[in-house]
N, C-alpha and C positions, 0 to 999 in steps of 0.2 A: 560968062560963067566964072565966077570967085572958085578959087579955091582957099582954102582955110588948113592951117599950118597946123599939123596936130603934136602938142609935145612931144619932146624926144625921149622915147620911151629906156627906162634905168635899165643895164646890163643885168646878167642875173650875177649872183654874186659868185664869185670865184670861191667855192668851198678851200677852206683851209686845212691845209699839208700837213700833218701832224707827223712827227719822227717818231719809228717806233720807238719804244724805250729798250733800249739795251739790256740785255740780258744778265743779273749780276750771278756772279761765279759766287756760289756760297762754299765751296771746298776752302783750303787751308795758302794754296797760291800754288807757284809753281814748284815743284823740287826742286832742290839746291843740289848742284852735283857734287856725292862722296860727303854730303852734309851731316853724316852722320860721325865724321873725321874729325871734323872743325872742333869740338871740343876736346879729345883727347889731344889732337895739337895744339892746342890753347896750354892744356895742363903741362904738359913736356915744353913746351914753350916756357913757361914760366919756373919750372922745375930748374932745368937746364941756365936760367940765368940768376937766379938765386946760389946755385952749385956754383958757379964763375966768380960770381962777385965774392964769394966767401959769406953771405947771410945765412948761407944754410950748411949749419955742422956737419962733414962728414960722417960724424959718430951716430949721428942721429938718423941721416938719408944719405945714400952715398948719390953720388952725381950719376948721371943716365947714362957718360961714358963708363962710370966702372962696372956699371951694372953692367950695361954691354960687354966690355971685358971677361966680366965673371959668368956670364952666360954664354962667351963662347966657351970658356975655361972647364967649364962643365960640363959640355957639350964635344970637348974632344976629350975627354977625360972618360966619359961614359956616363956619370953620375946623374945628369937630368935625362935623357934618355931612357935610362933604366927604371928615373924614378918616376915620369911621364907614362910609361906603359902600365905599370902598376894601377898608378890612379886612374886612366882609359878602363883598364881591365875594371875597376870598381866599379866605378862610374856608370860606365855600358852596362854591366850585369845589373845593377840595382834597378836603371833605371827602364831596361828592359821587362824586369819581373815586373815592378810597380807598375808600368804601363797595364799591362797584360791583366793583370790582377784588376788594377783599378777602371777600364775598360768594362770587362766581363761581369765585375758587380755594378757597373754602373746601367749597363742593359740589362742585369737582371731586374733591377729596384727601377729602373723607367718606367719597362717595357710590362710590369707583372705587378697587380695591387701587393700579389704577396709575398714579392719579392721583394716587396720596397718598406712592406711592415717588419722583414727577415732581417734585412740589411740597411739599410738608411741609420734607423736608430743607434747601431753598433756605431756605423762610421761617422755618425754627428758628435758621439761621444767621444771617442779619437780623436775629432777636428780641434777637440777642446784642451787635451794633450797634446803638450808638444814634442814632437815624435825623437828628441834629443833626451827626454825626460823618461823614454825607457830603457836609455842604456843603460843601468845599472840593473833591470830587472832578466834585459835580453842578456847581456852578461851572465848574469846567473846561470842561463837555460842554452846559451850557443857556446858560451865561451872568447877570448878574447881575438878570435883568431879571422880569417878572412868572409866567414860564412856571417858571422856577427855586423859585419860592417855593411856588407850588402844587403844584410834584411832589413836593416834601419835605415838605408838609403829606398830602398822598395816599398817601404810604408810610408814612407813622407810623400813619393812621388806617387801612389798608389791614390793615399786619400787626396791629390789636391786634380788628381785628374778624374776619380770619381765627383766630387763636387762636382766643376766644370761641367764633364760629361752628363751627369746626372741631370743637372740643370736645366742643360738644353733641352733634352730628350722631355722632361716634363714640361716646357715651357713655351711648345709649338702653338703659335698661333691658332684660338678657336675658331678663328673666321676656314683656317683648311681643315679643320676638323669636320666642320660644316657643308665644305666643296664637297670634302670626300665621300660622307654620308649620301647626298645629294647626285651623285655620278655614281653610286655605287661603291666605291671601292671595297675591293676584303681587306680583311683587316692585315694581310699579309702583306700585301700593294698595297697599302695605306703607311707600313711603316717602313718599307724599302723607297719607295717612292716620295714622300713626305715629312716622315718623322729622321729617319736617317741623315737627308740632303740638310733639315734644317737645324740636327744638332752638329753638324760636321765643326761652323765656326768655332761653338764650344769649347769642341773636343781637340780642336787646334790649340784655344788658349790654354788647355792645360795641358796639352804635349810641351809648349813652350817654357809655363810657368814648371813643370815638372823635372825638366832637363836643366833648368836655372837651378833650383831646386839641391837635384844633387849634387851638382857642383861643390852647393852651401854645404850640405851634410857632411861631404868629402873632405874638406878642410878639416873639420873636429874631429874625423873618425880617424880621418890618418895620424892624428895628435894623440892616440891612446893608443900606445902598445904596440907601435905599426914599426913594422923593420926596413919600410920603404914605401915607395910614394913622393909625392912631392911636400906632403905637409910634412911628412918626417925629415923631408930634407929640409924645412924650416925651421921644426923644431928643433934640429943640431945646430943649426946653423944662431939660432935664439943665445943657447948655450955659451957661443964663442963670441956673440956680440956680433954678427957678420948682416949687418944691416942689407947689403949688396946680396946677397942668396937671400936675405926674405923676398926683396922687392922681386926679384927673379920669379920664386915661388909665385907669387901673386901677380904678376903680369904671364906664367904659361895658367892659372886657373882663371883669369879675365878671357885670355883669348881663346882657347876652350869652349870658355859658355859663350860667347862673341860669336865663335863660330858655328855652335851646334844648335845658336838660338837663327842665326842668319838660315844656317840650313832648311830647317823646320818652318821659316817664313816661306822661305822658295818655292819648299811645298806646298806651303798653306796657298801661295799666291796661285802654283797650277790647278790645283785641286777646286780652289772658289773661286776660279777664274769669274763666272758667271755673275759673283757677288758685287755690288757696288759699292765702294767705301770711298771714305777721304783721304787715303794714301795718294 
């Protein structure tokens, strides 16, 4: 009996391995620690050896050691201190009012057809004024004295946080408009629940942009008529040619808004913990 050799029969094919593809990171990379520094030390860096080498006039910038000098000089003397408090005290009360103000119109004009036919129109008109172009008319009706400074500080931060606010509040996604209606919601949980949590971002950007804000105002308001503050200690200081107390001047209203914009992130970050961004 034969037997008969039958081919050797082919392997099956070994399926091929494929790697998965990596994941790419679409955010911005990793943070850079204290990277928000690098450039202020960049500019002082370069301040500082311009001042040494003699390229840059005393008369014109003083060097960052005398400035230091004259800010401590000031500083046991009482005079920035004193003038420091002042501009606080401005500063805070305006930007408290405007908050408040521009908040409360801005829920009324979200949250109300007729609130927003009341109001919007007024304050789109304002937005187109610029709120430095009523002092001469607030002058007329406050006078030149502390109450004047802070109403014009409270209207700039007022209209730039209603915008903001306002904005979000109209600008809730229709798609939860739709959940809502669809599960029910009243319309009361609908705007605690919904409309609230998703104009919160908003109403951060214009806490933020509204405290920068008065900062800005606070410099020109304290230049008219002011017996103190820090911009008056600039403006004396203009007079005698004292380059060294302006830069003083303007590095405590840098750090100021530096710090009261850091603050308000702090919060912003607790408060939207939930939110995803590219920070």
């Amino acid at each position: 009996m034969t037997h008969t050799l039958s081919p050797p029969t082919e392997a099956a094919p070994v399926p091929e391995l494929r790697a998965t593809p990596r994941r790419r990171r679409l955010g911005p990379g990793t943070p850079v620690p204290y990277g928000r520094l690098i450039g202020p030390a960049l500019i002082l860096a370069v301040w500082s050896a311009a001042s040494a080498t003699g390229w840059l006039d005393p008369r014109v910038l003083s060097a960052p050691w005398t400035v230091i000098d004259t800010g401590i000089t000031l500083t046991q003397n009482g005079k920035l201190p004193e003038s420091v408090l002042a501009s606080l005290q401005r500063a805070g009360l305006g930007f408290l009012f405007g908050a408040v103000v521009g908040t409360a119109l801005a829920l009324a004009a979200g949250l109300s057809r007729v609130g927003e036919s009341l109001i919007d129109g007024t304050v789109q008109v304002k937005r187109s004024i610029p709120s430095l172009g009523l002092i001469p008319l607030l002058i007329l009706w406050l006078g030149i004295g502390e109450g004047f400074k802070i109403v014009v500080i409270a209207i700039g931060v007022a209209v730039v946080i209603y915008i903001q606010t306002h904005s979000s509040l109209t600008g809730i996604d229709k798609r939860y408009v739709e959940l809502a209606e669809v599960v029910g919601l009243s319309r009361a949980r609908f705007v605690r629940q919904v409309v609230f949590p998703g104009a919160l971002p908003g109403f951060f950007v214009g806490l933020r942009l509204g405290v920068t804000g008065s900062w800005l105002f606070l410099i020109v308001l304290e230049q008219i008529n002011a017996t103190s503050g820090i911009g008056y200690l600039m403006f004396q200081a203009q007079n005698y040619g004292q380059s060294d107390v302006i830069v003083v001047g303007l590095l405590v209203y840098g750090l100021f808004g530096f710090l009261s914009d850091a603050g308000l992130r702090l919060v912003e970050r607790r408060v939207l913990a939930w939110r995803r961004t590219l920070a």
